[in-house]
C-alpha positions as CSV (number, residue, x, y, z in Angstrom):
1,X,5.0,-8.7,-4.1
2,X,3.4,-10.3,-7.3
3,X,-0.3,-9.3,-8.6
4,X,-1.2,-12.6,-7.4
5,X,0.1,-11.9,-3.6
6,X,-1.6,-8.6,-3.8
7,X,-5.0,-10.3,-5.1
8,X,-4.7,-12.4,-2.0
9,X,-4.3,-9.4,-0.1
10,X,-6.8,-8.0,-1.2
11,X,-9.4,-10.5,-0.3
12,X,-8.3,-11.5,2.9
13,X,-8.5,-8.0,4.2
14,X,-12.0,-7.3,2.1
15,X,-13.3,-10.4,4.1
16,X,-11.7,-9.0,7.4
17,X,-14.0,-6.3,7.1
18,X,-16.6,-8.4,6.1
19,X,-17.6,-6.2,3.0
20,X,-18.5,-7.8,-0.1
21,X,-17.0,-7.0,-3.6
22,X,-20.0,-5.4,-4.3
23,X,-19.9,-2.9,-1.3
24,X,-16.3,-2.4,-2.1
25,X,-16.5,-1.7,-5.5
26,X,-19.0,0.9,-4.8
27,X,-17.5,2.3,-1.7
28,X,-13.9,2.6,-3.8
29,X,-15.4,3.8,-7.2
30,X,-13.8,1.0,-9.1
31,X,-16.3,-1.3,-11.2
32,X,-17.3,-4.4,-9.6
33,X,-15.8,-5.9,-12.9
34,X,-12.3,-4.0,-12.2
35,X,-12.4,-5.2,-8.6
36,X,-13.1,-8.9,-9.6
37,X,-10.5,-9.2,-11.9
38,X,-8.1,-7.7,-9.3
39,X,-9.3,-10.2,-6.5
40,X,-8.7,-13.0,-9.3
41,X,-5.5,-11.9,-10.3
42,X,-7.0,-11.1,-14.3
43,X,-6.0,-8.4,-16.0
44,X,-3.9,-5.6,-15.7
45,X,-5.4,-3.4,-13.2
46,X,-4.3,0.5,-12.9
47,X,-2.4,2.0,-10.5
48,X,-5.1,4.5,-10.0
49,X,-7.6,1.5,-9.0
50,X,-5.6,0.1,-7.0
51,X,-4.9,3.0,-5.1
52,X,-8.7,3.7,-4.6
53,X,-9.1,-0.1,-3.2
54,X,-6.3,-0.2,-1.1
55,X,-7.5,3.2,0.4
56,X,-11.1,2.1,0.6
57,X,-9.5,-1.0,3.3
58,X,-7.4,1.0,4.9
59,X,-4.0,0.0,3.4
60,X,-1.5,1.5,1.7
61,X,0.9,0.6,-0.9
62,X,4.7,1.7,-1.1
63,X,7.2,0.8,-4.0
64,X,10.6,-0.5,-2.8
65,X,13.6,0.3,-4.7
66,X,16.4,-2.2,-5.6
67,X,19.9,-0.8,-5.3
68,X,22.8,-2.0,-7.6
């Protein structure tokens, strides 16, 4: 999954709840700045914030491994 896939994401399931950035960058203590650039697909968010937004809706994110 790409940052842009994730952005996506991000928003579909933000809308699903019918929360606004706003609310969601408050509820997941990651500026509304932060969150808008993630929801765009700017930037280089961290792996902390996007643990805290993914949490915040109720998601979680796992890490698959490639084997040679």
């Amino acid at each position: 999954m790409n940052i842009n896939e994730i952005s996506d994401y991000i928003v579909r399931r933000r809308k699903t709840l019918k929360i606004s950035q706003r609310e969601l960058a408050e509820l997941s203590g990651v500026s509304l700045h932060s969150l808008s650039n993630l929801e765009s697909g700017r930037g280089n968010p961290t792996l902390e914030n996007l643990l805290k937004v993914a949490d915040t809706l109720g998601v979680t994110i796992t890490a698959g491994v490639n084997r040679i």
